[in-house]
N, C-alpha and C positions, 0 to 999 in steps of 0.2 A: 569544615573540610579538613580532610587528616595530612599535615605536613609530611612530605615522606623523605626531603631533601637531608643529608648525613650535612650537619654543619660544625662536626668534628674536625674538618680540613677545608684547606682553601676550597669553596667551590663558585662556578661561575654561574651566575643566576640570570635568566632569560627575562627582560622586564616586559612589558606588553608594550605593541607597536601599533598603533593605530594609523594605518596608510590613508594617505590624502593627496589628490593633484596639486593640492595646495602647498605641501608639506607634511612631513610626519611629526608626529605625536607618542612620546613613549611617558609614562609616570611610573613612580613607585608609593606604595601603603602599604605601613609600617606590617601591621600585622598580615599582611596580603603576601608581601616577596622578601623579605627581611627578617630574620628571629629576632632583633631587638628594639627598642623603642630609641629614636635620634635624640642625643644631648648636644651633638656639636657638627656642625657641619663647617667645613674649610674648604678650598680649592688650591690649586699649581697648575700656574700658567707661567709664560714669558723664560722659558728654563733654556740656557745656550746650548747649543748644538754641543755633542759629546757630554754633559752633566747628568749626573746623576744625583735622584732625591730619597730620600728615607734611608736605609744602612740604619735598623734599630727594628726592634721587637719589644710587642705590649707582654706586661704581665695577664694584666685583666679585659683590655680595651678589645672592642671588637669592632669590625671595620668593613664597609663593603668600599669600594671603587667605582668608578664609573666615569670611564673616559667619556667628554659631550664632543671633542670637537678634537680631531688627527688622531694620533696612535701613540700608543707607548707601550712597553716591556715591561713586565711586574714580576721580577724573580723572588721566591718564597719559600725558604729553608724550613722544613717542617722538624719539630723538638727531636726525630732520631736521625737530624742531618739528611735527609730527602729533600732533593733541591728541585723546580717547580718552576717553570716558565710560563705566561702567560700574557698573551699577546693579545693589545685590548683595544680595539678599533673601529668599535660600535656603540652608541648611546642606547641601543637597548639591550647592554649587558653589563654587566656588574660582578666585581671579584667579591667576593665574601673571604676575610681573613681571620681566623678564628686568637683568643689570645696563645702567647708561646710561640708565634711564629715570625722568623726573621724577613725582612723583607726589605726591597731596595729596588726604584723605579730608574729603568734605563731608558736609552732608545726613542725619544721625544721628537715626533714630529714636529715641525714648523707649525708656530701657532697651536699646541695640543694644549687641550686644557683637561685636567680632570678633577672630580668632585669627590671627595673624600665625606663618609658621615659616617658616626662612632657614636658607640653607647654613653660615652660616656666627655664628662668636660675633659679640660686639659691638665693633665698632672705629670709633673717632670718625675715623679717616683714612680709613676709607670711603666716609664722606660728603659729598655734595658738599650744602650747606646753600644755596648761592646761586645765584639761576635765573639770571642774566646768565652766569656761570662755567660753568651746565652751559650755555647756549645756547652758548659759545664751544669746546665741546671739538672742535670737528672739525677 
């Protein structure tokens, strides 16, 4: 099947929802909703009201999102300073964050948890920590 999704910019990816009286049911595969294969998966939960997480941009890392449980704000500076809000409140949706892009999570519901999975393991030379630095890459 021909991928037709642009994943040159953040985009939000619709994962499949299996309704049940029982409960719902959503999953992701790899090469199904995702461009890339998972090296690391982490999570953020337990985050105090008013806190903010991330504030930092991948060189190379690529990233989707996926709130499972309450709500949060994913704002997302694209490399010509286009700034990008994304309001994320359902477990069958998912942010795709491509690399080059600044990003910093706000707005934490009570009890939100979200799931983070990347191309790639953990490298602190990845990261560009400083927004003057990334506004200067071009």
């Amino acid at each position: 099947m021909e991928q037709l999704t642009d994943f040159s910019k953040p985009t939000l990816i619709q994962l499949p929802k299996i309704t049940d009286a029982r409960g719902n049911l959503s999953f992701l595969q790899n090469s199904d909703q995702i461009p890339f294969v998972i090296q690391r998966v982490f999570w953020i939960y337990d985050v105090p009201g008013g806190e903010k997480r991330g504030g930092h941009a991948f060189i190379n890392q690529q990233e989707v999102i996926i709130v499972l449980s309450g709500s949060l704000d994913i704002i997302v500076v694209d490399p010509d300073g286009i700034e990008s809000k994304f309001c994320l409140n359902r477990s069958y949706f998912g942010l795709y964050i491509p690399p080059l892009h600044w990003r910093h999570l706000e707005n934490f519901s009570t009890n939100s948890v979200s799931v983070h999975l990347s191309d790639s393991e953990f490298s602190e030379s990845d990261y560009i920590r400083n927004y003057e630095q990334f506004k200067n890459l071009k």
